[in-house]
N, C-alpha and C positions, 0 to 999 in steps of 0.2 A: 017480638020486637027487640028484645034483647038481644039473640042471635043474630038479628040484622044492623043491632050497633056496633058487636064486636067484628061484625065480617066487615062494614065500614069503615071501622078504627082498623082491621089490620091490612085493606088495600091503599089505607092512606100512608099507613106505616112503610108498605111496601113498598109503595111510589116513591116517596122519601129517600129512600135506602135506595131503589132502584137510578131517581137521579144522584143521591150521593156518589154512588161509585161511578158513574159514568164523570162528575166534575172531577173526582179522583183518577180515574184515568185518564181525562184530558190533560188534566196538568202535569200528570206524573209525564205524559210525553211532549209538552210543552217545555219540561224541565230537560228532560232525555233529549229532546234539539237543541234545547239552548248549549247544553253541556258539549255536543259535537259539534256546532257551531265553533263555538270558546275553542275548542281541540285544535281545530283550522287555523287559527291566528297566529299558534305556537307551533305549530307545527313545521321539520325542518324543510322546507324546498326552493329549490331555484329550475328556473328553465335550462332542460336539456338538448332539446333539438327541436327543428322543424323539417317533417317531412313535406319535399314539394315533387313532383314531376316533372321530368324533361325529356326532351325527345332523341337526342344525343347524347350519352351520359362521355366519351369522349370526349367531346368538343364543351360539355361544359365544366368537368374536370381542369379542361387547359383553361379559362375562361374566369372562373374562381380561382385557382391558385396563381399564373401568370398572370391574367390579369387585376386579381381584387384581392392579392396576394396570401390566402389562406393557404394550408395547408390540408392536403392527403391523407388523411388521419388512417383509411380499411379502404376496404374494396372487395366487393361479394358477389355471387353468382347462386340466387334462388330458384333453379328451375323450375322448383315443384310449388312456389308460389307464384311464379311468373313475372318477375322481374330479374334485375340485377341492380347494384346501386355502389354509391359512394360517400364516405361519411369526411367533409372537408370543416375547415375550424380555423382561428386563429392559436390552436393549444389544443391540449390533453383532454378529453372527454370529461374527466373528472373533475376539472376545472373548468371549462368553455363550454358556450355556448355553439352548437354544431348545426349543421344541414346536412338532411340524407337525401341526396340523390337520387330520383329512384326511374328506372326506364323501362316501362314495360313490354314485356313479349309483345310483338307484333303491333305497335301502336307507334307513329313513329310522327303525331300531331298533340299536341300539349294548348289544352282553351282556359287562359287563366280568367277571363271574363272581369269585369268593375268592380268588386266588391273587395278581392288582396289589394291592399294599397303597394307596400316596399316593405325590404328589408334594409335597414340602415348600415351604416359601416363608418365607424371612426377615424379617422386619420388625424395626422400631423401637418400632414399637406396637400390638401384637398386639389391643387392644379398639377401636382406629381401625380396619383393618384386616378385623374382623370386621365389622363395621359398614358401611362400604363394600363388604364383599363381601354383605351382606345386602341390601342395597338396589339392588342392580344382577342380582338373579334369584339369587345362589348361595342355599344353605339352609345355616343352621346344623346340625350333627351333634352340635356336641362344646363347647360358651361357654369362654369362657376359664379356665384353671384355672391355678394355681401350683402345680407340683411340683419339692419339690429346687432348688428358686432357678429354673425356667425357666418361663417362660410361654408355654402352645402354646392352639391350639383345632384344632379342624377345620370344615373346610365342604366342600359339597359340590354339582356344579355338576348342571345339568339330565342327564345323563348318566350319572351316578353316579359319575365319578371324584372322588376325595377331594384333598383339598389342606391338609398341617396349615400354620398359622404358628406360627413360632417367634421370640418376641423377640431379637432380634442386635444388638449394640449399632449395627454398621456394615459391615453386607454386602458383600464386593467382586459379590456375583453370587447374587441373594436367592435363586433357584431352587434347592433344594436341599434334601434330598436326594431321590433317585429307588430305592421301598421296592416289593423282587419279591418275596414268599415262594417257598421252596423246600425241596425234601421232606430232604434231607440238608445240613446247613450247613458240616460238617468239608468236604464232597466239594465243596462252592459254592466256598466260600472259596479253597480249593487250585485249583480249575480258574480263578478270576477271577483267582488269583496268577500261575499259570503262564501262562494262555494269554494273557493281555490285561497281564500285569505291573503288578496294581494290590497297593498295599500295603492290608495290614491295617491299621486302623488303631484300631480297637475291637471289644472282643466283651460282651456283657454279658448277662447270667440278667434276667429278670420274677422280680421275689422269690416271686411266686406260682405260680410255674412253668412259666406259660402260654405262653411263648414266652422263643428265644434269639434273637439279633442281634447282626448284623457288619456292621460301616461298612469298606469299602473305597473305593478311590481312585487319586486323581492327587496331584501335589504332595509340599509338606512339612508344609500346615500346612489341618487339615480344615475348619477356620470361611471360607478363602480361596478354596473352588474347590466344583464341584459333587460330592455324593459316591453313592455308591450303597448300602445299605442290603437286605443279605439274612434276610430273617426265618424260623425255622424256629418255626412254631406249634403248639401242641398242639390236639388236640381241634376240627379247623377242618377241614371236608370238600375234596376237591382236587374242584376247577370249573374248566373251561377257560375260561379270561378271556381268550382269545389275541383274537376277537375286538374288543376294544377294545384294549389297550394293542397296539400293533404290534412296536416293536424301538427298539435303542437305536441310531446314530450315535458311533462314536468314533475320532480322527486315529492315522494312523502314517506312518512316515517312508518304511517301506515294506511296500506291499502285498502283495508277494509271498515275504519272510520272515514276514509275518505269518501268512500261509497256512500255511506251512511249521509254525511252533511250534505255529497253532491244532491242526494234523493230527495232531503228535506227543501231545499234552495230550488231544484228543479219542482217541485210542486209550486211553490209559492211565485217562481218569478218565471217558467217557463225553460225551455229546454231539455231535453231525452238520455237516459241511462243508456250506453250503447255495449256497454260490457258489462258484467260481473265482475266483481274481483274472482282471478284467475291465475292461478301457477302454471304456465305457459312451460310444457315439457321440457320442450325440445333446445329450450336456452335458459332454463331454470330463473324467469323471471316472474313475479307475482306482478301484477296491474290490473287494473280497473280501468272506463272511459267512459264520458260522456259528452253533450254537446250543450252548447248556449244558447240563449234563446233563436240565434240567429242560424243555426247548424255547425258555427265553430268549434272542431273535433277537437279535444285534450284526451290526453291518456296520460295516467297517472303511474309511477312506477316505483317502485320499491328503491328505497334510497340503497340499501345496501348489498342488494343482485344488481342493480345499475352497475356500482363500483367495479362487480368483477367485471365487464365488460364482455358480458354475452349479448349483449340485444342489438 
């Protein structure tokens, strides 16, 4: 009887011990995400580029610079990846916001499909602007309009990517913003906070109810830097646009806590680890990638292999 109280007392003991350390494990890694979480917020980054697809890299070279008056930044020839591409900007890589180019071997149709909305573009004078982008191939979609004090249009290049202007009195960085729609925008928003540490920085209703939008970002101040732009639309069929827009480019200080919070945030709200962190040979850049819940590609890259300007 004896023997059978102390074996009692010691699988109670054990049980004990055995959940202690399992609450001790949960929290310690409870703590261990929160801490890379926290990592994310300070951490340094701004938006590098957007890779999109076109079917002419030619004619959309002359198209962006003549017409939406960027600038030529490279220009490259991958055979053994199977493209070729163009890196255009309003400035220096290390400062601007950029688009690469990119045309691939033997494909010579680009399906940007409903879901990329536009890339925006600043200006001073939004009916100059139109104007020079009509006479260098873009097409008008949208003429100039005044609403609520701001004057925007759109246009739209051979491709079908759209590009609004928006009058700005004085752009540090005209490119701006970069507009995804997505099927849930509470769920966008909270994973672009968490995982990539951009603040909110507006949210606002279509008084007709057509759509919501959320401007997220970098910075302190949204008119100064490039921003991103999540639209949840009503009544708009979901089309695979992956096709033409590719992924975005965006700096961290390090690539392999950034891993770490993407994976934490990617369990809890959705969306796929699409790379390792990785020292990519052949241009001696370290990055990492993953997507959002919606397939929106980011790659993450090394603030300071970016600078040299390998990639």
């Amino acid at each position: 009887m004896k023997m059978a109280n102390n074996l009692g007392l010691s699988s109670i003991l054990f049980s004990l011990l055995f959940f202690s350390l399992i609450i001790e494990t949960s929290l310690g890694a409870r703590n261990l995400n929160e801490n890379v979480l926290d990592w994310v917020k300070m951490d340094h980054r701004r938006f590098l580029r957007a890779v999109i697809h076109v079917s002419n890299l030619d004619h959309s070279i002359k198209v962006y610079t003549r017409g939406f008056g960027m600038k030529l930044l490279k220009r490259r020839n991958f055979p053994d990846r199977g493209y070729k591409d163009a890196l255009v900007g309003f400035g220096p890589q290390n400062t601007h916001f950029l688009l690469e180019l990119r045309q691939r071997d033997g494909l010579s149709n680009v399906f940007i499909g409903t879901e990329f909305g536009h890339f925006g573009i600043a200006t001073q004078n939004v009916y100059k602007s139109v104007e020079q982008a009509r006479a260098n191939g873009a097409v008008v979609i949208h003429e100039p309009e005044k609403v609520n004090q701001t004057i925007f249009a759109f246009v739209q290049d051979h491709d079908g990517y759209k590009f609004k202007f928006i009058q700005t009195p004085s752009p540090l960085d005209p490119l701006s913003p970069i507009m995804l729609r997505v099927q849930n925008l509470d769920l966008s928003a909270n994973f672009y906070s968490k995982a990539l540490g951009m603040k909110l920085f507006k949210r606002q209703n279509n008084s007709k109810g057509e759509f919501i939008l959320a401007t997220l970002g970098y910075g302190t101040n949204q008119s100064k830097t490039t921003m991103l732009e999540l639209e949840k639309r009503n009544n708009i069929s979901r089309n695979d646009g992956r096709d033409g827009y590719s992924m975005l480019y965006i700096s961290t200080d390090n690539v392999n806590k950034t891993a770490e919070a993407a994976k934490v945030v990617i369990k809890e709200l959705g969306g796929n680890l699409i790379m390792e962190p990785v020292l990519v040979p052949t241009i001696n850049v370290k990055m990492t990638g993953f997507s959002d819940p919606d397939g929106w590609r980011m790659i993450m890259v090394d603030n300071k292999d970016y600078r040299r300007g390998t990639l």
